[in-house]
C-alpha positions, 0 to 999 in steps of 0.5 A: 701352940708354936710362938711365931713372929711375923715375916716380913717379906723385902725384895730379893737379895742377889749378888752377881750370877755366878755364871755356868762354872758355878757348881750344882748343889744339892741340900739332901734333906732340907729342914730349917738350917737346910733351907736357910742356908740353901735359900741364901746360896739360891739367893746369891745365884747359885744353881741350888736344890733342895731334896725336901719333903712334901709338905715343905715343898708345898709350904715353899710352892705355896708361900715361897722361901723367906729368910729371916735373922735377928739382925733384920735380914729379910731375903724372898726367894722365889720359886724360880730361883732354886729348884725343889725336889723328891726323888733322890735322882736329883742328887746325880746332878750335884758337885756339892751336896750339903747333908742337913737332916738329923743325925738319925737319918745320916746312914738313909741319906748316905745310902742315897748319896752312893746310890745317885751322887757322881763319884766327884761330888763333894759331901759336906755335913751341917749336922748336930753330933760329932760322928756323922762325918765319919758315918758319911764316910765309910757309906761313901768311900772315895768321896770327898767328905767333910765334916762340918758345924753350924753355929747358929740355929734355924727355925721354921716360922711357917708359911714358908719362912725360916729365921736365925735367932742366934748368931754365928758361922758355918766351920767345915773341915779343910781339904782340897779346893776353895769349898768354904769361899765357894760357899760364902755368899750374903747372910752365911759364912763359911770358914775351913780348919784342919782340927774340926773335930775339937771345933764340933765338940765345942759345939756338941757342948753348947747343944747340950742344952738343946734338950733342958730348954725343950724340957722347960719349956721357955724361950732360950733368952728366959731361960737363960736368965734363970739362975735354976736352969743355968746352974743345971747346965754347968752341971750337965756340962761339967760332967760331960767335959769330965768325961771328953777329957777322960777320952782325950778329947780338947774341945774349942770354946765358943766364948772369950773362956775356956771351956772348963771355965763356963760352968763357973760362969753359968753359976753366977748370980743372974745380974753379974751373969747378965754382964758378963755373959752379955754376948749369950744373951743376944738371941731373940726373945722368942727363940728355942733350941730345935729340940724345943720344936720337935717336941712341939711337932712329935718328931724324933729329937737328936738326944741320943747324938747329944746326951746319949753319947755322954751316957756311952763315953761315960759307960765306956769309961766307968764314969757316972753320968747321972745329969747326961742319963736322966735328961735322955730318959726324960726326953725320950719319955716325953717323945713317946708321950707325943704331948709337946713340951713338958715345961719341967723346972729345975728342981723337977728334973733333979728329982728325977736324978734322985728317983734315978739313983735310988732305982739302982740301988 
């Protein structure tokens, strides 16, 4: 059963309207972070619409769209503050189109987008991955696309709320205009840079532990706190970096270290970890990565964008990924199974490591 906290509803949180030159933006394929963010745009006056499914576009008729944060915001949207939608059709209105479905769905969405969109509209991604930029870009040529990456998590609470339990900006990639001072309103931040693919794949790290804590089972605060685990994600992440360098590739790192130097820091015993890694650590009690939740829902997980491209670049290289391998073959059983979460342990899934290796001998 899902763990919810309660939503408290406050009075809407409204900047000045922003007149008839404000933009129209589409958020095709609104879940979580799509309706957050959208909510929040909507919130601050803009003409915004999200491209939902049925069943949020009851939850949000019925209940409206509230929007929460560990910081204790608390935004009501109402019904008459933003529009929803289900036919793509409404994607021909837009000047801006935020792309927030999972990274399965990116190429469908792109289709839609050349079929419906203006050849002027702008198209950023607020996706997981580090290649759906670059699959928006070649559905749509001509179209100013952006990569982009969301820091923080979203997730549903039911009855039409969302909350961010961690904290953290949107990065999109520069271009032409001011599209992240655009953007920027209360409760989001968007920022631009010229170099967003190092920026996603420090990102790209991070969410590799999105699929070990749907597996545990655990709230992303226990889990953390738990030498185990951590010591399971230093490795996962030493064998991924391993192979990013192996490519070239030199991601940014969200912490006051480097990259290469997390792995040490996850491996500290749990007091020393506690102190220095206290920023980690402020995130709800009850908070879990996305993945966490599809497995709870029995929807399709991201694992082949995240721990799937490591086992790729790692073929591709010659380099062994037994960690990255074993976390995406346990992960996609656990989909097939359609029975939730499997609440794993550490020592569970390095056996799995081992009933691996010695298969292929």
């Amino acid at each position: 059963m899902k763990q919810r906290t309660a939503c408290t509803r406050r009075k809407p949180l409204c900047d000045t309207a922003l007149g008839n030159n404000a933009p129209q933006i589409v958020v095709a394929g609104a879940g979580a972070v799509g309706c957050f963010v959208g909510g929040l745009l909507a919130a601050a006056g803009n003409s915004v619409t999200l491209l939902v499914r049925p069943r949020i576009a009851a939850e949000i008729h019925t209940h409206g769209l509230t929007l929460t944060d560990l910081d204790g915001m608390a935004v009501n949207v109402g019904t008459d503050t933003l529009t929803l939608a289900q036919d793509p059709a409404c994607l021909a209105k837009a000047d801006i189109i935020l792309v927030t479905v999972k990274s399965g769905d990116t190429e469908n969405v792109g289709k839609l987008i050349a079929t419906h969109a203006s050849r002027k509209a702008k198209v950023v991604s607020l996706q997981n991955g580090v290649s759906n930029g670059d699959v928006l870009r070649g559905l749509l040529p001509g179209l100013d696309v952006r990569a982009g990456m969301v820091a923080f998590n979203a997730v549903p609470m039911g009855q039409g709320c969302y909350h961010r339990a961690i904290e953290g900006d949107i990065v999109i990639e520069a271009g032409s205009g001011d599209l992240a001072q655009q953007l920027s309103v209360a409760g989001v931040r968007f920022t631009e840079s010229r170099d967003i693919a190092s920026v996603q794949w420090g990102k790209f790290l991070l969410n590799l532990n999105n699929a070990l804590n749907a597996l545990s089972g655990l709230p992303l605060q226990e889990q953390n706190r738990n030498r185990d685990w951590r010591q399971l994600m230093a490795d996962q992440w030493a064998e991924a970096l391993r192979v990013m360098h192996r490519r070239g590739i030199r991601p940014v790192s969200f912490a006051p270290v480097s990259v290469s130097l997390i792995p040490w820091v996850l491996r500290l015993p749990t007091p020393v970890f506690t102190r220095v890694a206290a920023k980690m650590l402020k995130i709800d009690p009850q908070a879990r990565t996305s993945m966490s939740y599809d497995l709870m829902e029995g929807r399709r997980t991201e694992i082949d964008a995240l721990q799937g491209e490591v086992v790729r670049m790692g073929a591709e290289l010659g380099l062994p990924t037994p960690i990255n391998e074993m976390v995406l073959d346990v992960v996609r059983t656990a989909e097939l199974a359609r029975e939730g979460m499997p609440n794993l342990t550490p020592k569970a899934l390095r056996q799995e490591i081992a009933l691996n290796a010695a298969a292929q001998t």
